[in-house]
MARKE-479241 format. One record per residue (C-alpha): residue in one letter; residue number from 1; chain; z, y, x. Coordinates in Angstrom, 2 decimals. Example, Ala and Ser with C-alpha at 12.3 -4.5 7.8 and 13.67 -1.06 7.14 Angstrom:
REM MARKE-479241
- type/seq/mol/pz/py/px
- A/1/A/7.80/-4.50/12.30 $
- S/2/A/7.14/-1.06/13.67 $
//
This chain:
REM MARKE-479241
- type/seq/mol/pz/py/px
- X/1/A/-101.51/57.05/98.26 $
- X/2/A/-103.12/60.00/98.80 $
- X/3/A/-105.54/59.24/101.36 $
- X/4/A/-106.09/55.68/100.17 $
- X/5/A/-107.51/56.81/97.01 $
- X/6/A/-109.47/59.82/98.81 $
- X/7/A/-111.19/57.04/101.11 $
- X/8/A/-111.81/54.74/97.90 $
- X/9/A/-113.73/57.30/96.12 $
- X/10/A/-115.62/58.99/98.63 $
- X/11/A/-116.82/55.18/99.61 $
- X/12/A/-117.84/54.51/96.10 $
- X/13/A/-119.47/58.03/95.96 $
- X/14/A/-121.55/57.48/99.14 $
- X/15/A/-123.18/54.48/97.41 $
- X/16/A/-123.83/55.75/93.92 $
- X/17/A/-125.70/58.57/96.36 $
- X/18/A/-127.24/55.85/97.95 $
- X/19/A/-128.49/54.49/94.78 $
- X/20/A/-130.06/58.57/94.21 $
- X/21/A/-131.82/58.56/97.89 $
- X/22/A/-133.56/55.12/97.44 $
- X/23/A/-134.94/56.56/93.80 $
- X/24/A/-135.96/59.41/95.94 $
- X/25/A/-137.69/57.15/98.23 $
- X/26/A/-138.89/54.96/95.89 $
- X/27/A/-140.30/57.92/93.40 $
- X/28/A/-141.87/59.88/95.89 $
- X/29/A/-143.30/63.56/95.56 $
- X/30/A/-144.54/65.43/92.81 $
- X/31/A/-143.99/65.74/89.33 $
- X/32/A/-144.31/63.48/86.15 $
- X/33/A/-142.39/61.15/84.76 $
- X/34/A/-141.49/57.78/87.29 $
- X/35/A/-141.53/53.97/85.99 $
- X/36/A/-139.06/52.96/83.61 $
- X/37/A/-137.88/50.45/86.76 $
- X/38/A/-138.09/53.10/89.05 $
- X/39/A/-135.94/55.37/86.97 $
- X/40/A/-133.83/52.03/86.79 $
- X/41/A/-132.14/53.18/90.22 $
- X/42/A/-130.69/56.84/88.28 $
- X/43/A/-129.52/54.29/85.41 $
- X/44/A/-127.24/52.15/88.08 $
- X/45/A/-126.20/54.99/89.94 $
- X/46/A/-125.13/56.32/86.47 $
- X/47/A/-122.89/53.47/85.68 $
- X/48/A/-121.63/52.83/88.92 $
- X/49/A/-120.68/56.16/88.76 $
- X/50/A/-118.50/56.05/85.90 $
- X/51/A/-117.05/53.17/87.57 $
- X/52/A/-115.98/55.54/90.28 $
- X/53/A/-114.23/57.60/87.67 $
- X/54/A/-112.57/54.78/86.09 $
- X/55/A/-111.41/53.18/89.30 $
- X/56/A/-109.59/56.21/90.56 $
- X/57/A/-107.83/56.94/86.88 $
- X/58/A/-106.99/53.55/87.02 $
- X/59/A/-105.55/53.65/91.02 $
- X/60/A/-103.29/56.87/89.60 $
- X/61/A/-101.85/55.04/86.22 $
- X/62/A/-101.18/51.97/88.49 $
- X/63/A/-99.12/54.17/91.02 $
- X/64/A/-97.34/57.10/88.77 $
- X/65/A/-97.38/56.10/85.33 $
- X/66/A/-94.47/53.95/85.74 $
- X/67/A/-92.96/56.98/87.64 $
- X/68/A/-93.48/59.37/84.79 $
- X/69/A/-93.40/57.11/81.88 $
- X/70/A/-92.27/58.48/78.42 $
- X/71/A/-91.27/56.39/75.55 $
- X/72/A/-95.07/57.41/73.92 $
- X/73/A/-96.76/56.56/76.63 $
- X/74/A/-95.07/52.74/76.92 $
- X/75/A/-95.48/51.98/73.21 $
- X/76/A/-99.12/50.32/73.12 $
- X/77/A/-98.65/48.48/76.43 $
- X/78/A/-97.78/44.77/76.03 $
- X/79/A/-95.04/43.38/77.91 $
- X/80/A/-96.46/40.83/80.45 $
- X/81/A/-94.29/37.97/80.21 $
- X/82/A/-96.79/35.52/81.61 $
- X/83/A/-100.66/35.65/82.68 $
- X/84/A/-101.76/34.38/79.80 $
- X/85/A/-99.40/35.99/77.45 $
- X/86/A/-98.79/39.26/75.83 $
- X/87/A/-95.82/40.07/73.87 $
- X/88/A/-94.25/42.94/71.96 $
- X/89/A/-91.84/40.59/70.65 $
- X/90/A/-89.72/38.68/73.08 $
- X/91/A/-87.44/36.25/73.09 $
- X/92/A/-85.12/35.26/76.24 $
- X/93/A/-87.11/32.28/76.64 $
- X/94/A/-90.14/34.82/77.35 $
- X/95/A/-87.69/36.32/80.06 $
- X/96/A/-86.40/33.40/81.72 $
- X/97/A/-89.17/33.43/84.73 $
- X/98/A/-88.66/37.22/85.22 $
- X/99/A/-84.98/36.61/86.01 $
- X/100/A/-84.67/38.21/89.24 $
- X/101/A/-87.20/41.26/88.42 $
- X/102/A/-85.97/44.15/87.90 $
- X/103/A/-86.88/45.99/84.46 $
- X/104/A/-89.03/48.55/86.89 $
- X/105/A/-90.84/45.72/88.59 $
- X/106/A/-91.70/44.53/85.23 $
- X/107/A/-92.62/47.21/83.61 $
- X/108/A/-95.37/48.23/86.70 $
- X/109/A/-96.27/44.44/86.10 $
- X/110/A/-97.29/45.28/82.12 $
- X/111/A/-98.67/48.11/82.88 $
- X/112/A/-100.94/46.93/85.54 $
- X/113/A/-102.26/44.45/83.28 $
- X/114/A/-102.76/46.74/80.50 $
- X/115/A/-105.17/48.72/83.10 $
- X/116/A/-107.11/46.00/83.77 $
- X/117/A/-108.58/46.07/80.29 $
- X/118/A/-108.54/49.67/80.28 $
- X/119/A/-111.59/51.95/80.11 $
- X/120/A/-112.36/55.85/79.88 $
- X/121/A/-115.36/56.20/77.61 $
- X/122/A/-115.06/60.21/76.98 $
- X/123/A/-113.54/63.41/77.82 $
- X/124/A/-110.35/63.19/75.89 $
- X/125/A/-109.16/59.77/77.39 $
- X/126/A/-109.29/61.09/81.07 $
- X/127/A/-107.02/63.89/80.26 $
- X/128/A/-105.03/61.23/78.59 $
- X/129/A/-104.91/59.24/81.55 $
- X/130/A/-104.01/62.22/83.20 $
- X/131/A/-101.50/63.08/81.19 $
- X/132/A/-99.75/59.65/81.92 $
- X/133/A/-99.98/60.01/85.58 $
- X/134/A/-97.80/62.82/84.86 $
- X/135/A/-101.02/65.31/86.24 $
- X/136/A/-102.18/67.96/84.60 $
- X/137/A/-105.01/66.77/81.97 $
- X/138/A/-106.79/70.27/82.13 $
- X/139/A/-108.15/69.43/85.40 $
- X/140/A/-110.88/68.09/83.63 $
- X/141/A/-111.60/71.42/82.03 $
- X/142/A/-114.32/72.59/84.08 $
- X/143/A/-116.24/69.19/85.03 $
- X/144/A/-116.06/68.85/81.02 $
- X/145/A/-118.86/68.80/79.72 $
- X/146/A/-120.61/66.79/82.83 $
- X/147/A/-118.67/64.26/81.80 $
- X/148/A/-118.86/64.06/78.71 $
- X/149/A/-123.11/63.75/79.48 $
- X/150/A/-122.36/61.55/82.06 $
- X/151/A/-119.97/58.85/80.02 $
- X/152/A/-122.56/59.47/77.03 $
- X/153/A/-125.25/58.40/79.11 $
- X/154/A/-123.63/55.04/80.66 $
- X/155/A/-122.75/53.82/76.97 $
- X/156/A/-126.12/54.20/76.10 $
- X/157/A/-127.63/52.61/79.37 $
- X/158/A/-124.77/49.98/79.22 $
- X/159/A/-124.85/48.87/75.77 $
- X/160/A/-128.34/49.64/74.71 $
- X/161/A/-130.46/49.39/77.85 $
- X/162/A/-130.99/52.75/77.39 $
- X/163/A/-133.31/52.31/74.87 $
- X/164/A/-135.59/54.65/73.04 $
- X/165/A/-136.71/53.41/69.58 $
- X/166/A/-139.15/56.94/69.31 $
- X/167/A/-142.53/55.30/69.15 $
- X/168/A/-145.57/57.12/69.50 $
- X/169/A/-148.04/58.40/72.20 $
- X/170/A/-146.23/59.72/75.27 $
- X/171/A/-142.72/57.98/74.67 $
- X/172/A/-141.72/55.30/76.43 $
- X/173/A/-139.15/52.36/75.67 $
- X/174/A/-136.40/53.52/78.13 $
- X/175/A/-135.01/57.32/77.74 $
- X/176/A/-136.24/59.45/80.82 $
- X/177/A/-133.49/60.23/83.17 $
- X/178/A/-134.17/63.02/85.88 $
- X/179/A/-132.26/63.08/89.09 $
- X/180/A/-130.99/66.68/88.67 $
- X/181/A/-128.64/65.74/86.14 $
- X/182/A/-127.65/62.65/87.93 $
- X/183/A/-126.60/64.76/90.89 $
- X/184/A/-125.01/67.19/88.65 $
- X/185/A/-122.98/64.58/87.11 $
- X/186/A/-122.08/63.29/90.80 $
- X/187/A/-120.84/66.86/91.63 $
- X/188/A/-118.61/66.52/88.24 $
- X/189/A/-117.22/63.34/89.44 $
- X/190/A/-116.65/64.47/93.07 $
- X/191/A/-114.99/67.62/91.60 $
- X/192/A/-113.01/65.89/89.68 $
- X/193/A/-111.73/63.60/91.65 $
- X/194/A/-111.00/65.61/94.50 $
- X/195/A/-108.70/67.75/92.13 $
- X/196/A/-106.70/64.56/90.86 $
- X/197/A/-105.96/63.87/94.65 $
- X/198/A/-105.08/67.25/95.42 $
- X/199/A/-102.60/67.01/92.84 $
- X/200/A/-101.17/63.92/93.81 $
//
């Protein structure tokens, strides 16, 4: 598990850095502030870097949580009794097709399902996430408050185009975005993530 989630996030890290170096190519030398579609490379790297994140709390939850589960933990997660059906209420109708599971194999089933609508929009759910996986949740500690810039960031470039409604001389319609911070919010990922699988 180890490796397999090492491998998945250092692949998805090499392209968000990819994403950085053609912004670099594309933006050339010198100072000033780049085109709003130029800067448009930072903003994808951005969100396909809190994808990273998400994909490798998500890997975890799918592999331990059902390992370290505690009765708090299980209560908002549906049972899966069919694709297409949730249920916190079942009958033995509802558990006719699961027959020959066993209550393990269906409770990794729910909870698989319940991570595919999951997200991790700030600080505190990642140590919650954490905290399922049966990890320690102040690993986030010290990438903290890169995060918590970086997850900031992606909801505004994600659900408001990053959008700047300051009018006036000098401001433009997207907010600027320099690649400093971009590549301090990669470190923050990296960092993280390479504790979570040291812990694993």
């Amino acid at each position: 598990m180890r490796e397999e989630i090492s491998s998945r996030y250092e692949r998805s890290l090499s392209r968000v850095r990819a994403l950085v170096e053609m912004y670099r190519d594309k933006a050339g030398a010198g100072s000033g502030r780049r085109p709003i579609e130029t800067a448009d490379l930072l903003r994808a790297a951005v969100v396909f870097l809190h994808a990273t994140l998400e994909d490798v709390l998500r890997t975890v939850l799918a592999r331990k949580w059902p390992e370290t589960t505690t009765r708090e933990h299980l209560e908002e997660v549906p049972v899966q009794v069919a694709p297409d059906k949730r249920s916190v209420k079942l009958t033995l109708a509802d558990l006719l097709m699961h027959r020959d599971k066993t209550v393990a194999a269906l409770i990794r089933e729910s909870i698989e399902q319940s991570l595919d609508r999951s997200n991790y929009n700030n600080v505190p759910d990642v140590k919650t996430a954490l905290s399922k996986s049966g990890l320690d949740p102040n690993l986030v500690t010290p990438y903290a408050p890169q995060l918590a810039g970086l997850m900031s960031r992606r909801h505004q470039i994600v659900h408001r185009a990053d959008r700047q409604d300051v009018g006036g001389r000098g401001n433009h319609v997207a907010a600027s975005l320099d690649v400093g911070t971009v590549e301090a919010w990669i470190a923050a990922v990296d960092g993280l993530c390479g504790a979570i699988v040291a812990s694993l």
